[in-house]
C-alpha positions as CSV (number, residue, x, y, z in Angstrom):
1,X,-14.7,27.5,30.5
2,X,-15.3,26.0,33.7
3,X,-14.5,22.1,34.5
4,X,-18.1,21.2,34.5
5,X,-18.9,22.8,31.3
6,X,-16.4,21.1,29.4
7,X,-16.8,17.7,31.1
8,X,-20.6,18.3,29.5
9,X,-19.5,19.4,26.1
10,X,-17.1,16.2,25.7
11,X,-19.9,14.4,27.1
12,X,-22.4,15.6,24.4
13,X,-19.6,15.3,21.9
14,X,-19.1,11.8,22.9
15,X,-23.1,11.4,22.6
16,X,-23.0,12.4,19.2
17,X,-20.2,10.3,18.2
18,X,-22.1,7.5,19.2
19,X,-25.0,8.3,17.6
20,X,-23.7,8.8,14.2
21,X,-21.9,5.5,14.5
22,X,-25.1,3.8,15.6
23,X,-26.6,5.4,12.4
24,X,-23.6,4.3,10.3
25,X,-23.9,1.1,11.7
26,X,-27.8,0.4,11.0
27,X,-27.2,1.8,7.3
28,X,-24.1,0.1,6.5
29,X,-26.0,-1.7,3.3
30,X,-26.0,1.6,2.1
31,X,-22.8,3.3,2.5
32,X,-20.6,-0.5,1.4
33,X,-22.9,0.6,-1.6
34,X,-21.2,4.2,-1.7
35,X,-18.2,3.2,-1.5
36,X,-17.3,1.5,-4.5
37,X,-18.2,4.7,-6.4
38,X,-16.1,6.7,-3.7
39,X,-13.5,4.3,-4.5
40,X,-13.5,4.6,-7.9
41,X,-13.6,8.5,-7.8
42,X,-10.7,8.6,-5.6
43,X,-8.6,6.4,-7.8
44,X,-9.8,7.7,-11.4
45,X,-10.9,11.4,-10.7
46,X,-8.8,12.6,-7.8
47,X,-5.4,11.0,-7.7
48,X,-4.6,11.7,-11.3
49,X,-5.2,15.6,-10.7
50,X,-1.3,15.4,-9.0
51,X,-0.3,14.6,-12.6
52,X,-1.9,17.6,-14.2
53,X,0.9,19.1,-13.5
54,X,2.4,17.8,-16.5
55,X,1.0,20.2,-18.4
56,X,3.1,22.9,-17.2
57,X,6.2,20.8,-17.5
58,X,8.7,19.5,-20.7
59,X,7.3,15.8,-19.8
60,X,10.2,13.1,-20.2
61,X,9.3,9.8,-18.8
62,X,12.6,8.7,-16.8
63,X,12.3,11.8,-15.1
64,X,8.9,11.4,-14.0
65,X,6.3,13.9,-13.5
66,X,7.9,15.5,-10.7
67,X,11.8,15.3,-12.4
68,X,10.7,17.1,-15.7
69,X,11.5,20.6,-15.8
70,X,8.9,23.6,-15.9
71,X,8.3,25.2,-18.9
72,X,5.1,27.5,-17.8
73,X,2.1,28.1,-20.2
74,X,4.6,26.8,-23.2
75,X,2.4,23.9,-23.5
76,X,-0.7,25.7,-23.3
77,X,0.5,28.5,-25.9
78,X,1.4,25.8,-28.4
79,X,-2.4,24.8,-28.2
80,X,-3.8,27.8,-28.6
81,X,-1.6,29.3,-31.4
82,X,-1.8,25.9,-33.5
83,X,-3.0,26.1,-37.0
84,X,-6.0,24.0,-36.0
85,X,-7.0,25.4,-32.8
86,X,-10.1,27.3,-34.5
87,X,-11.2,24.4,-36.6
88,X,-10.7,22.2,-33.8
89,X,-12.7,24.8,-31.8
90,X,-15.5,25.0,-34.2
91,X,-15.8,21.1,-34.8
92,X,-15.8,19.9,-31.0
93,X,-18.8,22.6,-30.4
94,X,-20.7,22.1,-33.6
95,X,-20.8,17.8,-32.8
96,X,-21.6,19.2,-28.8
97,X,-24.5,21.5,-29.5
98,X,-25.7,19.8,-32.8
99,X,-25.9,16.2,-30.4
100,X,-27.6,17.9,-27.4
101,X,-29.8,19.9,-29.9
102,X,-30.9,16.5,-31.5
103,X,-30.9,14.1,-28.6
104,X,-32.1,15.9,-25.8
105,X,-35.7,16.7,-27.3
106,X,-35.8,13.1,-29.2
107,X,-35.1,11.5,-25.8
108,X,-38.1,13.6,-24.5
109,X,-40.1,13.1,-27.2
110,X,-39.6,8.9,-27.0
111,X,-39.8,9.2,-23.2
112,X,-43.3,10.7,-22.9
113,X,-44.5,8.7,-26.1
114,X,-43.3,5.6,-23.9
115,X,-45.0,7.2,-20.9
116,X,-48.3,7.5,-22.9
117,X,-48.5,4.6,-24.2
118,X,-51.5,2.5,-23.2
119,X,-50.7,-0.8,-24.3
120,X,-47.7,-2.5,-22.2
121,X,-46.1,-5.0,-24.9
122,X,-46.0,-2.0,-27.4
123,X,-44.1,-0.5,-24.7
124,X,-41.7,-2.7,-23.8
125,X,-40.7,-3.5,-27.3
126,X,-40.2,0.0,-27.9
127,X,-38.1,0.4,-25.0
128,X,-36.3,-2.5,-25.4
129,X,-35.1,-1.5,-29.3
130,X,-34.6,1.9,-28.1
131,X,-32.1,0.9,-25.1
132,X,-30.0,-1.6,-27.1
133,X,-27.8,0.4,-29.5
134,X,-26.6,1.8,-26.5
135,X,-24.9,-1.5,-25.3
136,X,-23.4,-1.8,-28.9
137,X,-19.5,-0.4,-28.6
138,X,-18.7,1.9,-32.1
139,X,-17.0,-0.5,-33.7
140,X,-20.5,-2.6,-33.8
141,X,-22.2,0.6,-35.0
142,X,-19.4,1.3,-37.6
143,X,-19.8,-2.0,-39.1
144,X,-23.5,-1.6,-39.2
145,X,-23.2,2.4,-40.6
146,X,-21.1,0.8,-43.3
147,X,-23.3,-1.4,-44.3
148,X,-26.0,1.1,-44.9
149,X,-23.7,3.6,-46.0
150,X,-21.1,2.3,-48.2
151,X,-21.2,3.7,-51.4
152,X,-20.9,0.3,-53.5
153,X,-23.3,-1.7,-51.8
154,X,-24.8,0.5,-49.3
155,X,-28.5,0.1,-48.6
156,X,-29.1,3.8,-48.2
157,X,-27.3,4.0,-52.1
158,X,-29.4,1.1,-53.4
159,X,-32.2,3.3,-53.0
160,X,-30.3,6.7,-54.5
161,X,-29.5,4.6,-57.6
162,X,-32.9,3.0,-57.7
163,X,-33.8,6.5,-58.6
164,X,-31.8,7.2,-60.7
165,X,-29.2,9.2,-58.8
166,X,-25.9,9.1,-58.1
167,X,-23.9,7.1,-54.5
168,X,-22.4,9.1,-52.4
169,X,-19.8,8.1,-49.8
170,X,-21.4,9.0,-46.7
171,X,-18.2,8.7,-44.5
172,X,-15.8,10.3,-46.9
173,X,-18.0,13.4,-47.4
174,X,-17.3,17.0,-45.8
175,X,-20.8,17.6,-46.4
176,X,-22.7,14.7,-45.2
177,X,-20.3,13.3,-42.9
178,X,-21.1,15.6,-39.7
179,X,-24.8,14.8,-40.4
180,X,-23.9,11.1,-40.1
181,X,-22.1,11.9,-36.9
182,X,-25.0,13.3,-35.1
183,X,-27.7,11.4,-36.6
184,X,-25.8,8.2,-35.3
185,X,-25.3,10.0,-32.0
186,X,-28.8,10.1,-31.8
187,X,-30.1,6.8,-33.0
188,X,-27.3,5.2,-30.5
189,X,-28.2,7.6,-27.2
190,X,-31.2,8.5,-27.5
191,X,-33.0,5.7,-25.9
192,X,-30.6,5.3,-23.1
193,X,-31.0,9.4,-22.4
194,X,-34.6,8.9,-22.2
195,X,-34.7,6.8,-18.9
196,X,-34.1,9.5,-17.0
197,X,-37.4,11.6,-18.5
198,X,-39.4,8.3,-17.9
199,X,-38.1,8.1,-14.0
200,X,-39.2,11.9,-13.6
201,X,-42.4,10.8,-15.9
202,X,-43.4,8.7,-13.1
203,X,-42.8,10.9,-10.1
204,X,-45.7,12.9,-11.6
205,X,-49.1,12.8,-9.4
206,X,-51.6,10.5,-11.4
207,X,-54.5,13.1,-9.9
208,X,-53.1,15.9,-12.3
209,X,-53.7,14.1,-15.4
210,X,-57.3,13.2,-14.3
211,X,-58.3,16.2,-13.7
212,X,-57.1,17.8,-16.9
213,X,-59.0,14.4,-18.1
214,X,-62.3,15.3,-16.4
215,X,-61.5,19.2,-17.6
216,X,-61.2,17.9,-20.8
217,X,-58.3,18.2,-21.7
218,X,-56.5,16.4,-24.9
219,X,-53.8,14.3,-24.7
220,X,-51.3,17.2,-26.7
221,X,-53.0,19.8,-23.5
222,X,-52.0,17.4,-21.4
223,X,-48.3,17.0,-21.8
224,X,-48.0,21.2,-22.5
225,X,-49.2,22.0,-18.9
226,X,-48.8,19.2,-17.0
227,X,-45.8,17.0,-18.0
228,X,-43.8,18.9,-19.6
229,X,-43.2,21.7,-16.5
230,X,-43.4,18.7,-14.2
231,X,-40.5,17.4,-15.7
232,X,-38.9,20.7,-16.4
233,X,-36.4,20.8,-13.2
234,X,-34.7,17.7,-14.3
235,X,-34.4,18.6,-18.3
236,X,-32.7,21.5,-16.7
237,X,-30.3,19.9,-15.0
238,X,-29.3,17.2,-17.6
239,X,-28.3,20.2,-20.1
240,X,-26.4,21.9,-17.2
241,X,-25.0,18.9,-16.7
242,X,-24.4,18.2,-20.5
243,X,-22.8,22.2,-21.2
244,X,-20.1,21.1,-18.4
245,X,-18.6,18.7,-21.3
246,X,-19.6,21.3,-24.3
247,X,-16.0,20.3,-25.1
248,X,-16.7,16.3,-25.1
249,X,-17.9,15.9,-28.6
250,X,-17.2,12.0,-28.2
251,X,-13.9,10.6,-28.7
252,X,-14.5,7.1,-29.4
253,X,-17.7,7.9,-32.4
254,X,-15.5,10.5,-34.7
255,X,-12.3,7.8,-33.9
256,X,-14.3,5.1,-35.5
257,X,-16.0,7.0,-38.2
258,X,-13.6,9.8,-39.3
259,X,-10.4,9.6,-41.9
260,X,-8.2,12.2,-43.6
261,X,-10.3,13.0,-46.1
262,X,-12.9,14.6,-43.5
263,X,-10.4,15.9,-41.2
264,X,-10.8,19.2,-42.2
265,X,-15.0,19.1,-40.7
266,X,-14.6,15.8,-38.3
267,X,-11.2,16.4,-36.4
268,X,-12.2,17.4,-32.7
269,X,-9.8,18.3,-29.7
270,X,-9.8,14.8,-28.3
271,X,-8.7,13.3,-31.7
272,X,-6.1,15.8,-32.1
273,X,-4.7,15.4,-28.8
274,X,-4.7,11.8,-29.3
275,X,-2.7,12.2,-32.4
276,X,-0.3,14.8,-30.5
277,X,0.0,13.0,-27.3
278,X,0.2,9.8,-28.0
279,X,1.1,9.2,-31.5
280,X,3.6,12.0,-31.2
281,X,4.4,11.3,-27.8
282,X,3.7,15.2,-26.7
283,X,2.0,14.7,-23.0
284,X,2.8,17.6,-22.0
285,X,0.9,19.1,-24.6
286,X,-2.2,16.5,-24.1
287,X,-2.7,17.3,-20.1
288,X,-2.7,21.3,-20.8
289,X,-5.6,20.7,-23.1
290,X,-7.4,17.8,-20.9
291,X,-6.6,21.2,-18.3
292,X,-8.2,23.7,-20.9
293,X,-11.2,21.8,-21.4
294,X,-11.7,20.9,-17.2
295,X,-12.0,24.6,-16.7
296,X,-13.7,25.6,-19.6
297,X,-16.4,23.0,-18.6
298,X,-16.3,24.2,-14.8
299,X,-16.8,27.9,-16.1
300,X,-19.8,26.8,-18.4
301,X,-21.4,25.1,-15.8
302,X,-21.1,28.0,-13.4
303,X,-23.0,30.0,-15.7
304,X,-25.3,28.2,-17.3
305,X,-26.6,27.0,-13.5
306,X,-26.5,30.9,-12.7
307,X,-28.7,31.5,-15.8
308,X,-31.2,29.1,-15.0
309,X,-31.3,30.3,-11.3
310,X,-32.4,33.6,-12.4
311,X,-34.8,32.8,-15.6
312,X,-36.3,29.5,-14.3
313,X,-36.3,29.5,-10.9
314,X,-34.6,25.7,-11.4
315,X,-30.7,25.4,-11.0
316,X,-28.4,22.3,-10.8
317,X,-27.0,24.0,-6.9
């Protein structure tokens, strides 16, 4: 390259330069904005993958994470030949799909009802005693599911012995206790979930609906062809979103409500790694599975985007 061609290419180099920091500069707002979720995904997302190495290592604390020998898929093998591995399996998916089966169409359902609805303090209220449970932690909502539930003096049993039948301990039942699980789930997340339906409610052109209006069309026609394929894209991407943590079935609910007596239908992965990891002190054993369920999610993801790319035309990327 000739001396005059290069002078011009560092030249234009040093023209863009500029002009991306004049643009950085006139949006700064925006990117001191960015950064404190950058910041946070650096610290709590990225960083801690250099310790995920732990699950291929006999984990001893005064050696550290790098000190502790290897052991290879040891870790990973003692997972997946446990005596609980299937159960825990079949539990974690069961409170996954039963939740997103549940919650996703209620939260579409109380989104467009909100979205319909004609008469604005109606609306609030609903919204407003739809969004709070959300805020509640569970150990608010196990005191109030206790109180409804308990078999002494629970409300829900004041009304089974009002007719004559007989209590029945809600939380300490293999039978109803998964049903209590994702009934909760919903009732808690289900207004919450629905704010991101109402946002894509309102992106929707106001000119479709009165013309299906002037067309004639009823409210129920309405939503079939017009709001609910507007809206389609983004339901698509919250339950490609939502298969990524299939394996999530929410530590923090089943810790609050669960007990021995319902292990057997209400233990999931994360409460059994909490028992083996920290209780038993087994880290090792702890990352591989945090590991198992990282990939697993990744994979489902993957595939379920790749699905909808083909039958829907709609995909996540």
């Amino acid at each position: 390259m000739k001396k005059g061609q290069t002078t011009a290419v560092a030249a234009g180099n040093s023209k863009q330069k500029s002009k991306l920091y004049r643009e950085v500069v006139r949006h700064r707002a925006v990117y001191l904005l960015a950064l404190v979720p950058l910041i946070y995904y650096i610290i709590f997302k990225y960083v801690p993958i250099w310790n995920s190495q732990i699950a291929f290592k006999d984990f001893r604390a005064v050696q550290g994470v790098v000190g502790s020998p290897w052991i290879g898929l040891e870790n990973f093998s003692e997972f997946f030949h446990s005596f609980y591995f299937w159960s825990l399996i079949r539990n974690t998916v069961m409170y996954s799909v039963g939740k997103l089966l549940i919650s996703l169409p209620l939260s579409i359902i109380l989104a467009i009802a909100i979205y319909e609805c004609t008469r604005p303090v109606l609306r609030k209220v609903v919204q407003t005693l739809a969004y709070l449970p959300h805020f509640l932690s569970w150990v608010i909502m196990y005191g109030i599911l206790l109180t409804l539930l308990a078999p002494g003096d629970g409300v829900f049993n004041d009304i089974v012995k009002a007719f004559g039948g007989t209590p029945i301990d809600f939380l300490s039942n293999t039978k109803a206790f998964p049903w209590v699980v994702l009934i909760s789930d919903a009732w808690k997340e289900m207004g919450w979930s629905a704010i991101i339906f109402i946002a894509a409610l309102m992106g929707i052109d106001v000119s479709l609906f009165e013309a299906a209006m002037v067309e004639g069309a009823s409210s129920w026609q309405r939503v079939r062809y017009i709001t609910l394929p507007s809206i389609l894209p983004v339901i698509v991407t919250v339950l490609i979103l939502k298969l990524g943590t299939i394996l999530d079935a929410g530590f923090n609910q089943i810790f609050m409500l669960y007990s021995p007596q319902v292990y057997s239908v209400g233990d999931i992965i994360d409460t059994w790694v909490y028992r083996q990891g920290l209780l038993e002190f087994k880290f090792g054993l702890a990352t591989a599975v945090g590991l198992f369920k990282g990939v697993f999610g990744m994979i489902l993801v993957l595939f379920a985007n790749w699905i909808s790319k083909k039958v829907t035309d709609s995909s996540l990327f």
